[in-house]
N, C-alpha and C positions, 0 to 999 in steps of 0.2 A: 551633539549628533543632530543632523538634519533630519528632522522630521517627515518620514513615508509615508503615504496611505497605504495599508493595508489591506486590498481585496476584502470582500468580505465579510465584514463588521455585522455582526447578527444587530437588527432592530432591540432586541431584548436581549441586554448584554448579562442579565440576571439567569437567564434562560438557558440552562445547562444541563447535560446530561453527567452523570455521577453514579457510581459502584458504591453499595456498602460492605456487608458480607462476601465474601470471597475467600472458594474455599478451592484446592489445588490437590490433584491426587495423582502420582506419580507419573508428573509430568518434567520431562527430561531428567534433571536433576534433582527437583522437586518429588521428595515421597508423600511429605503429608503438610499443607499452608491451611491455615484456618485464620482469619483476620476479619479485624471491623474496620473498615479503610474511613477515616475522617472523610469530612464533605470537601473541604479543601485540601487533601490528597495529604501526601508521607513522601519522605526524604526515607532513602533505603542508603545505608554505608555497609560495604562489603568488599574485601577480595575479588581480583580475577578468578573465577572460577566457582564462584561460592552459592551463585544461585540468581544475581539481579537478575540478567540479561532474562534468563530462565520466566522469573516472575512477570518481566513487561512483555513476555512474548506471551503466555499463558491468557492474560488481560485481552492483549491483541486479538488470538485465539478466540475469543467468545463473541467479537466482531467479525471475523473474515473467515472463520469454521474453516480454517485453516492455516498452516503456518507461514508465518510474516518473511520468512526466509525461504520458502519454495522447499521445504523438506517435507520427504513423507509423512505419513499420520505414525508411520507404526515407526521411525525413527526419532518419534517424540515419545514414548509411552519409557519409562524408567527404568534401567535392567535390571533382570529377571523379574518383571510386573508384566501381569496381563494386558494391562489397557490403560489408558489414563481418563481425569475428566476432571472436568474445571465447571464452575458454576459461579455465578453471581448475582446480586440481586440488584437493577438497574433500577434510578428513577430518572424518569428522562420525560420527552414532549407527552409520551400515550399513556403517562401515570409509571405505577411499577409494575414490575415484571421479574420472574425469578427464571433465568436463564443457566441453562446446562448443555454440555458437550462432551462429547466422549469417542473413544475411539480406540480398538485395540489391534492389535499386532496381525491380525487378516483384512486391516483396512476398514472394517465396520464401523460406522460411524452412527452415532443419534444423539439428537438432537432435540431438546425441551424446554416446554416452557409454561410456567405454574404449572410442573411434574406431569405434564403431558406431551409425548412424543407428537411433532411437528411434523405433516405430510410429506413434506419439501423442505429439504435444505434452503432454499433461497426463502422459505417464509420466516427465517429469523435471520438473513443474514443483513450484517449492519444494523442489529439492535444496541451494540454496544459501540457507540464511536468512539472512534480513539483514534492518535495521530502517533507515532513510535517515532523519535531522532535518537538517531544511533551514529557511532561513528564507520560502522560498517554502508550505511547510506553511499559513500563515497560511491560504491558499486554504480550508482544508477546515472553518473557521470563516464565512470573509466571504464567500465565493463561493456560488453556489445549493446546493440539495441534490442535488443530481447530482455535483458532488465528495465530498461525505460519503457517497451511496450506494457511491460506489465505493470507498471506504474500505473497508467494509464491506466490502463484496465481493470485494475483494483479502483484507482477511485473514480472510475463512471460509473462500473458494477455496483460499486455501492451505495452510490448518490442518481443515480438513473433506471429505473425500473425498463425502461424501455432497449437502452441500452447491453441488460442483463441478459435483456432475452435476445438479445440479437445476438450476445457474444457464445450464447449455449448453441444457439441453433448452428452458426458458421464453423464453430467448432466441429459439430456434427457433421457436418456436411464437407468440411475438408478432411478430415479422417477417413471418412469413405469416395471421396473424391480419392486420394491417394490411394490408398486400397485395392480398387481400380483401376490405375493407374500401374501398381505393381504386379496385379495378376496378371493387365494386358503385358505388359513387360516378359513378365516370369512366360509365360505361351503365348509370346510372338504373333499376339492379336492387335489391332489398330485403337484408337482409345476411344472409341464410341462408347463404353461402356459406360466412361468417365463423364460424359457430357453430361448425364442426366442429373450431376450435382451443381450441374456450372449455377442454373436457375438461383436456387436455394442460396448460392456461396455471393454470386452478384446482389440478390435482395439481401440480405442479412450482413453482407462485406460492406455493403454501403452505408448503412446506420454507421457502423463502427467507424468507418473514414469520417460520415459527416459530423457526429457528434464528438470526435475526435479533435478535426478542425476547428470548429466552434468552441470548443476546452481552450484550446489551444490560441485561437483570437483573441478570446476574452481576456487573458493571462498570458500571455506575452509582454505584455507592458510592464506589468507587476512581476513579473522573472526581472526585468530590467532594472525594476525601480528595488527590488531588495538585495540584489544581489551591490549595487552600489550603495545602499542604506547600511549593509554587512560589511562593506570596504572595498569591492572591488574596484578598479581606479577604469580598467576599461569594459567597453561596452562590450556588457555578456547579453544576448538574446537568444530567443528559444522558435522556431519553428517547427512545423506535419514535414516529414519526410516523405511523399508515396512518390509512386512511379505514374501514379493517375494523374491525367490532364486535368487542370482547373479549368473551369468554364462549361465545363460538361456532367451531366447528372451522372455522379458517384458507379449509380447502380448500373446504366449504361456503358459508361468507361471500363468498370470491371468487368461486364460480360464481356467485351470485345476483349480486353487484354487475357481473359481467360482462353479463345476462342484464338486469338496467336499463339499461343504459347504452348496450346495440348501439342505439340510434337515434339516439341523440348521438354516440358513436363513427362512424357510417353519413354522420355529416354533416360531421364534421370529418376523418374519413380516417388516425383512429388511435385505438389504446387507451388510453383515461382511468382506467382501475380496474386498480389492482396495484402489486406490489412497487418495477417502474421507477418509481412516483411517491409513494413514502413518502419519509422522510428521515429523519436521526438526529438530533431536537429538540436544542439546546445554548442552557443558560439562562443568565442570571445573576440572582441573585433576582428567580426569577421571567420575566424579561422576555427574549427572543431577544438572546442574546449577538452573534450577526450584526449587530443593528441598536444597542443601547444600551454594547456592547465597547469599550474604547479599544484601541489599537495592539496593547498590551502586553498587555492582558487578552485578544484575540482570539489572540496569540502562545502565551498561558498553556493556553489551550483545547485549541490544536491538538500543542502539545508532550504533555500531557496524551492527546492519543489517539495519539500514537507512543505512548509506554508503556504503554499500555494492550494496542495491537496487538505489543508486545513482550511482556509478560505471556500474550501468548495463542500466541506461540509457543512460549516456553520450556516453558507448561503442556500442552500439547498435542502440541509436539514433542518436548517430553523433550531440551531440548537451549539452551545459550547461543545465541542468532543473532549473527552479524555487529552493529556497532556501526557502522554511518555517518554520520560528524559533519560534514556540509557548514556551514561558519560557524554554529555551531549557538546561539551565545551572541549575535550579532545583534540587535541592535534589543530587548534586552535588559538593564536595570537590571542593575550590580555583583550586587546581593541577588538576586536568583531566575537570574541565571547561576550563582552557588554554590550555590542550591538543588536545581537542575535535575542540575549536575553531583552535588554529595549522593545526589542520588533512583536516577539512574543506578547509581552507584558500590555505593548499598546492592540495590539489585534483580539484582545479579550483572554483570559486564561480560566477556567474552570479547574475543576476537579485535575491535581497533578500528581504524580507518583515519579520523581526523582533518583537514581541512583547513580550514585558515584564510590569510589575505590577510597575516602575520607573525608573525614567532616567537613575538615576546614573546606573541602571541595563544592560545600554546600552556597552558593549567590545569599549574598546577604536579601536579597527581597524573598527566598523561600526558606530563610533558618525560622521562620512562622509553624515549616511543616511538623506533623508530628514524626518524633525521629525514631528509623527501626535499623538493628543489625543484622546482617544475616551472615549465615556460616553455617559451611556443611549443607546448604540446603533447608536451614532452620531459622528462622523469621524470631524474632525478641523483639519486642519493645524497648526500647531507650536507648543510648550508646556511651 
């Protein structure tokens, strides 16, 4: 294999964040997990169905205080269970930390840490890094751009302070921009009501495009360079979709495109100019890798922006994240499952939690892990 650079490469390749104690309470599938996870993670063998997927989502969960699949909170808590809640105890760059989450079936959510409820959901979010490949990933290739935006937006929200608060606030701001938008609709009034968000949606729409772009500069080359390191034979690249002119300040370009559009937005009862409707272009020579992709090459893509979103944490957070390997080799050729694993291995690996549907599915450089079964929902040691 030709040798890739890797985006990313922490200064201190020692320097990693890691889970010990990890305890799960009737979360999806999950009624009761209680485990001492080793420093260098665990190999999980189990059935479809039995509980892995379940376990690296739960891990996920105590990073992104939310689910890694866009499901409600109260479609995660276990049936007929009140509420669920996952907790762990992290050692990571700011020392440790005992982190907990919870949430039940009316949406109530809290959130702790050393057994003290946290003011704001964002003051613990992305305390537990972690990067999840799964074979359902493919989504973030074949699926519209509304799965790739939020790609995106999960990982600048969680490696961008700045970025976070741009994306709460424009959130805000177009929620009631439309709003407005429907009442003048619903009573036949003109949309001057709608204007007074334009302000807020142009400042705060703007971050999000620039520091979008800039993701996206930086790392387009490295889409390039792994997605041919994995196997692919022609030139996949990655491009910012907006409908914004380049050359012109973000925030300016969006108020004007906001300021055409209110008559057409007045008619249809929602905002058509901004960030919510860009996308992360994914090519293959040349041509939308969504449409001209095979299986395997839309697989190559989406693996390729895990590592990519892993590069941006290590670089940013100054730290290894978590490794979660949901059958990650899947629907995957012998050749670029070696590669994949390679890429991994050379880009730094810390703390991993593997699972696959049998042993022998285990890569010989992680049969090192400590090995667990699971079934029914129920965690054992050995196999």
């Amino acid at each position: 294999m030709t040798t890739v650079s890797v985006p990313g490469a922490p200064h201190r390749p020692d320097f990693r964040t890691c889970a010990s104690e990890l305890a799960i309470r009737d979360f999806r599938n999950l009624e009761r997990v209680d485990v001492v996870m080793p420093g260098d993670g665990m190999a999980i063998v189990g059935e479809n169905g039995q509980g892995k997927t379940s376990f690296l989502e739960a891990i996920a969960y105590v990073e992104q205080l939310r689910s890694v699949r866009g499901a409600r909170d109260r479609d995660l808590v276990r049936f007929d269970a009140p509420a669920f809640h996952v907790s762990a105890t992290v050692h990571g760059p700011h020392g440790v930390a005992q982190l907990g989450v919870g949430a039940d079936r009316a949406g109530r959510k809290k959130v702790t840490r050393d057994g003290v409820e946290v003011p704001r959901l964002i003051d613990a979010l992305g305390a537990l890094p972690s990067v999840l490949l799964a074979p359902r990933d493919v989504v973030l290739v074949s699926d519209g751009p509304a799965e790739r935006r939020r790609f995106l937006d999960i990982t600048l929200a969680l490696t961008s302070p700045r970025y976070l608060r741009a994306l709460r606030h424009y959130r805000g701001a177009l929620e009631r921009r439309n709003a407005a938008l429907r009442d003048a609709l619903r009573h036949r009034r003109n949309a001057s009501s709608a204007t007074v968000w334009e302000p807020a949606l142009a400042e705060h729409g703007s971050v999000l495009v620039d520091e979008r772009r800039a993701w996206v500069r930086e790392h387009s080359a490295g889409f390039t360079r792994l997605s041919h390191a994995i196997g692919e034979a022609g030139r996949a690249a990655m491009d910012y979709a907006t409908t914004l002119p380049a050359g012109v300040p973000s925030a300016d370009a969006l108020h004007a495109a906001l300021e055409r559009g209110r008559e057409h937005d007045l008619r249809r009862g929602a905002t058509h100019a901004g960030p919510h409707r860009d996308d992360l272009s994914l090519t293959l020579d040349g041509r939308d890798l969504r449409v001209v992709g095979s299986a395997g090459q839309q697989r190559t893509g989406a693996i390729a922006l895990r590592m990519l979103e892993a590069a941006t944490l290590r670089a940013r957070r100054d730290t290894l994240p978590l490794l979660l390997l949901d059958d990650p080799f899947a629907e995957l050729d012998n050749r670029r499952a070696a590669r994949v694993l390679d890429l991994l291995l050379e880009a730094g690996v810390g703390q991993v939690v593997l699972c696959v549907p049998r042993p022998e599915e285990i890569p010989a450089r992680f049969t090192r892990l400590a090995r667990y079964r699971i079934a029914d929902g129920v965690l054992t040691e050995g196999t």
